[in-house]
C-alpha positions in Angstrom: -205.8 -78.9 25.2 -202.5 -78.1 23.8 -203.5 -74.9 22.3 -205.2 -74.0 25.4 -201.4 -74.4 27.2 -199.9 -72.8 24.3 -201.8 -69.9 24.4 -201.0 -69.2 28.7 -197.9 -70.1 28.0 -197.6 -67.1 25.6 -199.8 -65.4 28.0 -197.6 -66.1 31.1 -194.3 -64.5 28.7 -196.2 -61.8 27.8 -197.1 -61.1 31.2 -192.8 -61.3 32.2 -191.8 -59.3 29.3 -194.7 -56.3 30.0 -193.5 -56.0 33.8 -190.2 -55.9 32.5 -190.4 -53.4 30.2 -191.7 -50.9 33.5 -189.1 -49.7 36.1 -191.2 -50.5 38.6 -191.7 -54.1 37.1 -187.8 -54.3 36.6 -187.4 -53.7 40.6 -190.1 -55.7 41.8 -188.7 -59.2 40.0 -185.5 -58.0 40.8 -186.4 -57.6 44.9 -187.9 -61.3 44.1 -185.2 -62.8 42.8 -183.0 -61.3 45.4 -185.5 -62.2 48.1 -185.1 -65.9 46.3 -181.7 -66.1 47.4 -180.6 -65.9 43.1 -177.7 -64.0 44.1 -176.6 -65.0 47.1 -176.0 -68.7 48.9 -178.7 -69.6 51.0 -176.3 -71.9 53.3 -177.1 -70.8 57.1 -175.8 -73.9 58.6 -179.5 -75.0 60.1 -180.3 -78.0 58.1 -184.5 -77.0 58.5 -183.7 -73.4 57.6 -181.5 -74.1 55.0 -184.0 -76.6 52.8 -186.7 -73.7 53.1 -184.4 -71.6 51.7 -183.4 -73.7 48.8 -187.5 -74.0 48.2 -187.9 -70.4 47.7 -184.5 -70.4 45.8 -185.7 -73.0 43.3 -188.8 -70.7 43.0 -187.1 -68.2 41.9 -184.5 -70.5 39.7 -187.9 -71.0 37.3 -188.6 -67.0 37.4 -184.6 -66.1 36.7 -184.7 -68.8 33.7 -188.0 -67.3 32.1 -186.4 -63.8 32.6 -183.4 -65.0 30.7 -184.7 -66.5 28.2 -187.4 -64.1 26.9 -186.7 -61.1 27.9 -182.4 -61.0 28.8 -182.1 -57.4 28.0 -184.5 -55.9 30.6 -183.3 -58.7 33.3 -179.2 -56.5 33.0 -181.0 -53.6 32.9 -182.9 -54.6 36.2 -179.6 -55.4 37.3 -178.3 -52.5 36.6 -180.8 -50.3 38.0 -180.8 -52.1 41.3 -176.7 -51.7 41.2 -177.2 -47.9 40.9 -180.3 -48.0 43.5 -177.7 -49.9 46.1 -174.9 -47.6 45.3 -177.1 -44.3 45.7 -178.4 -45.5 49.1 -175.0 -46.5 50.6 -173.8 -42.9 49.8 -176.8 -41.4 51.2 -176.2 -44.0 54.1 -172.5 -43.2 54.1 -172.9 -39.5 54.1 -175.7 -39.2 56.9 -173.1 -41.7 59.3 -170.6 -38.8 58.8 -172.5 -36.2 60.4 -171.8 -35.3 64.1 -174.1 -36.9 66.5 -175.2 -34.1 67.8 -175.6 -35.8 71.5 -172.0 -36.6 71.3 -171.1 -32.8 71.7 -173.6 -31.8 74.7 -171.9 -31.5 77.4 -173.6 -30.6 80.9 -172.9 -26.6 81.4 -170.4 -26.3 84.6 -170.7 -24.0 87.4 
């Protein structure tokens, strides 16, 4: 039996360090642990709410740890792809608000 645990256990790690070593793998756990409330405070001031939150949170507490611990180097990475992903949309985002909407310069022709 304990070889049988041992052996998914290594299977399971394997499994975490293989996603991680993808981009794609890297942004998925990453969206998971953010969607996990990992970097963020789940507090929303509604008591019902606020435990679910914590549930998923401790979810992704036991994902973050097993990250961490076996493969650390691809978690920053993750991190610091999903920094330059964030930071690439918000000047797209930023530089499509500073167009003209063109609505707000129609005016009605006058006779």
């Amino acid at each position: 039996m304990e070889k049988l645990s041992n052996e998914a256990h290594r299977a399971h790690i394997d499994f975490l360090c293989a996603a991680m070593s993808t981009v794609p793998g890297r942004a998925w756990f990453y969206n998971l642990l953010s969607s996990c409330h990992i970097f963020a405070d789940p507090f929303t001031g509604d008591a019902l709410l606020e435990a679910y939150s914590k549930g998923e949170r401790n979810i992704g507490l036991t994902i973050y740890a097993d990250l961490i611990i076996h493969c650390p180097d691809y978690f920053i990475l993750a991190c610091r792809e999903a920094t330059i992903k964030e930071t690439t949309d918000d000047r797209r985002f930023d530089s499509e608000s500073d167009d003209p909407d063109p609505d707000l310069f129609d005016t009605p022709a006058t006779e």
